[in-house]
C-alpha positions as YAML, in Angstrom:
chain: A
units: angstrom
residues:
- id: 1
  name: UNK
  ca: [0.00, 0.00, 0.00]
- id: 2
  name: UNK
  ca: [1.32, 3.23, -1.07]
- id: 3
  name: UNK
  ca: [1.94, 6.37, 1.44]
- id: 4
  name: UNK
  ca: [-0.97, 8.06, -0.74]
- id: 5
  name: UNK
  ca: [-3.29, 5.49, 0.19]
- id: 6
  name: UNK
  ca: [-2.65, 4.95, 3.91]
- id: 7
  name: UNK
  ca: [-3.04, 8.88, 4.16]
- id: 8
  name: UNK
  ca: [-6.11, 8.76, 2.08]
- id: 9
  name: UNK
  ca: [-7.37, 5.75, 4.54]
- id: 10
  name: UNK
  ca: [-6.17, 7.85, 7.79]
- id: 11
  name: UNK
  ca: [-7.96, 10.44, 6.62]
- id: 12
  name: UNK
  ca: [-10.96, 8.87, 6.16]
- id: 13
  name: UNK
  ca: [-10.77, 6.97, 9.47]
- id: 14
  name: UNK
  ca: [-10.23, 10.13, 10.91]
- id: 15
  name: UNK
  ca: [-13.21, 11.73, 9.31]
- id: 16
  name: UNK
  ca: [-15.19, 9.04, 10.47]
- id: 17
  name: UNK
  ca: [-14.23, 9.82, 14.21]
- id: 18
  name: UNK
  ca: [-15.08, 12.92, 14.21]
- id: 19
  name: UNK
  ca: [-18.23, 12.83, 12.59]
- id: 20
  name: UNK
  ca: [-19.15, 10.00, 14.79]
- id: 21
  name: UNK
  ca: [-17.91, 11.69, 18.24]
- id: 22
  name: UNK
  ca: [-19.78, 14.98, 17.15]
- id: 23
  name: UNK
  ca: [-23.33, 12.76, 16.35]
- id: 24
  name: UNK
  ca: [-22.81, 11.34, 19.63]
- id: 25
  name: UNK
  ca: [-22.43, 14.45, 21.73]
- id: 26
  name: UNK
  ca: [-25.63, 15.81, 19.48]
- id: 27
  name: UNK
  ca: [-27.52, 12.65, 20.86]
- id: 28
  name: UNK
  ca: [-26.39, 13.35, 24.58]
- id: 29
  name: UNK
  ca: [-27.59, 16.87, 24.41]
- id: 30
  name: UNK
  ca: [-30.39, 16.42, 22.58]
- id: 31
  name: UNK
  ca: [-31.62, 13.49, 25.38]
- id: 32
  name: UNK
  ca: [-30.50, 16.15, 28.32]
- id: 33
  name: UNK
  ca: [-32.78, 19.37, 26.34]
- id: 34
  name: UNK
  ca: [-35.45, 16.49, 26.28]
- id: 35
  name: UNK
  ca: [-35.46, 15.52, 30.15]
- id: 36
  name: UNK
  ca: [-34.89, 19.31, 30.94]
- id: 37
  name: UNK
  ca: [-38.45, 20.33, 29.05]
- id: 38
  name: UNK
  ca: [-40.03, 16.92, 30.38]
- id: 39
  name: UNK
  ca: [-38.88, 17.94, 33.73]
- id: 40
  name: UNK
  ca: [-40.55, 21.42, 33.15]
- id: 41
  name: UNK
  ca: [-43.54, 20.42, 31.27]
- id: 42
  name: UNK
  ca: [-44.57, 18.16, 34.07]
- id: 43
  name: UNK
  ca: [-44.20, 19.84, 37.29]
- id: 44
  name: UNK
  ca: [-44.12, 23.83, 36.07]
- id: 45
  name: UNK
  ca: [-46.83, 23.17, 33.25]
- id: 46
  name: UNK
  ca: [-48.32, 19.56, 34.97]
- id: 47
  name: UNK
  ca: [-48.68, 18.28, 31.46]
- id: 48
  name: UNK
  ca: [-46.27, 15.82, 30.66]
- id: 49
  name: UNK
  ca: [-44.60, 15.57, 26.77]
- id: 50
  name: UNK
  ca: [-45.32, 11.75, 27.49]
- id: 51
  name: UNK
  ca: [-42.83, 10.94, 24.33]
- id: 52
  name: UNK
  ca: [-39.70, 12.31, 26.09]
- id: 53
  name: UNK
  ca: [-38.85, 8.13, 27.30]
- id: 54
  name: UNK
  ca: [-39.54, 6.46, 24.30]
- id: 55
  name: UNK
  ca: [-36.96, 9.36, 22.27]
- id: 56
  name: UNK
  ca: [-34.67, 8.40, 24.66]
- id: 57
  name: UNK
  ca: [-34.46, 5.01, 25.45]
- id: 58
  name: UNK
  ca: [-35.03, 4.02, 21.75]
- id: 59
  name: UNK
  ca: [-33.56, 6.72, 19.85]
- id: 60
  name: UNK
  ca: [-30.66, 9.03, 21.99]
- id: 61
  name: UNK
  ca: [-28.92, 6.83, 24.27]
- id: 62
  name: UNK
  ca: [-28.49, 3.90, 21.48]
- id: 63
  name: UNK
  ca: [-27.00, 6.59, 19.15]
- id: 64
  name: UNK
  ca: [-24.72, 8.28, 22.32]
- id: 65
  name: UNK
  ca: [-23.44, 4.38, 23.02]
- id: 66
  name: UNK
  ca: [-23.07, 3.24, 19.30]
- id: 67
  name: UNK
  ca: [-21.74, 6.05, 17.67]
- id: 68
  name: UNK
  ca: [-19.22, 7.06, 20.03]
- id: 69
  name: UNK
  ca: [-17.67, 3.55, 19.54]
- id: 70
  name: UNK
  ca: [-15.33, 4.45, 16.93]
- id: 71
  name: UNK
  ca: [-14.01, 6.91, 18.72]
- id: 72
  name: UNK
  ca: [-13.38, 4.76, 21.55]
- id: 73
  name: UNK
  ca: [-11.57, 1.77, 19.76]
- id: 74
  name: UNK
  ca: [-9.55, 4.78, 17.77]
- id: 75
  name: UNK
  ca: [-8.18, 6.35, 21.03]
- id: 76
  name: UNK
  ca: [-7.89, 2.63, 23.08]
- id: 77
  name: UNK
  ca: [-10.84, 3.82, 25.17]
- id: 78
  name: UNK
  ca: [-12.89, 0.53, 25.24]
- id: 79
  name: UNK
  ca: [-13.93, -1.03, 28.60]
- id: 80
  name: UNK
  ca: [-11.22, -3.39, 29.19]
- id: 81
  name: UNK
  ca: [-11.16, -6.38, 31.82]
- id: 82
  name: UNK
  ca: [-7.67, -4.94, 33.04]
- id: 83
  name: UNK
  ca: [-8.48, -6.81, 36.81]
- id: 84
  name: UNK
  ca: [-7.85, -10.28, 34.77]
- id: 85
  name: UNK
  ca: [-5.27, -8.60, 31.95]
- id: 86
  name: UNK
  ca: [-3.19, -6.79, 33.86]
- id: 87
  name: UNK
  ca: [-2.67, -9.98, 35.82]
- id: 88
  name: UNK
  ca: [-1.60, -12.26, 32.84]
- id: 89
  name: UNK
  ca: [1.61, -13.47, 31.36]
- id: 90
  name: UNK
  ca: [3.02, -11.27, 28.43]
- id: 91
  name: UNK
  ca: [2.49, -14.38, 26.22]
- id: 92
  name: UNK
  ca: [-1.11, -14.65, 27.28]
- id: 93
  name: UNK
  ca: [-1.92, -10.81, 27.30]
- id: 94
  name: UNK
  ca: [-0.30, -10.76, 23.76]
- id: 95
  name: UNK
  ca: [-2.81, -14.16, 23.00]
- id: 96
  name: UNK
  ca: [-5.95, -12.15, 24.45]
- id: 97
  name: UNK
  ca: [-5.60, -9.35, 22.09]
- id: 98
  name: UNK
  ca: [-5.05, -11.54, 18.86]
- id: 99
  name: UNK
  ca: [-8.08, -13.68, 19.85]
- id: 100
  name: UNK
  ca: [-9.99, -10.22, 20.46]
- id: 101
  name: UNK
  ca: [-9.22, -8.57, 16.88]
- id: 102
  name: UNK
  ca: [-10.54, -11.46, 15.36]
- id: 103
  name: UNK
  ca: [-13.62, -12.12, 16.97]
- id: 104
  name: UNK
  ca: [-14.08, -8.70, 17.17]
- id: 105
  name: UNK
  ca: [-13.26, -7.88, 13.41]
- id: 106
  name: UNK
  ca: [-15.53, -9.98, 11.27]
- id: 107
  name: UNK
  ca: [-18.21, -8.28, 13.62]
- id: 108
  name: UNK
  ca: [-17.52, -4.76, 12.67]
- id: 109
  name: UNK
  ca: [-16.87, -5.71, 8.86]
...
């Protein structure tokens, strides 16, 4: 692969996170504007929006969780089991991670 083409693909990847990262923190504020006017029109107004949970729960968190994901495996920031990693061998730590990438990869392919 040419330098032209890992650029182009960097770039890309790149464009990808940020897009992503910036959808997600649309989604979280977007789910706290929701709560903040459910939490108004019920007790200032006492008529609730009665939609706000549904938006939420089906629509804002999924998209907070999902598309910040890229971001996380770009910048190492996945949940890790690091009380049982951290504990293995260097042979079986290095093990872990190959068995990882490829369950992991044919997943996100």
């Amino acid at each position: 692969m040419t330098r032209e083409h890992r650029s182009a693909i960097q770039r890309t990847i790149h464009t990808i996170k940020i897009v992503s990262v910036t959808l997600a923190g649309v989604a979280i504020t977007a789910m706290a504007l929701v709560m903040l006017a459910e939490t108004l029109m019920r007790y200032v107004f006492t008529n609730p929006l009665g939609w706000n949970i549904s938006a939420v729960e089906r629509i804002f968190m999924p998209m907070s969780v999902f598309l910040a994901l890229p971001w996380l495996y770009l910048t190492a920031g996945h949940v890790t089991a690091e009380l049982v990693y951290d504990r293995l061998p260097t042979a079986w730590r290095r093990s872990a991670r190959i068995i990882g990438h490829l369950v992991i990869g044919p997943l996100l392919a």
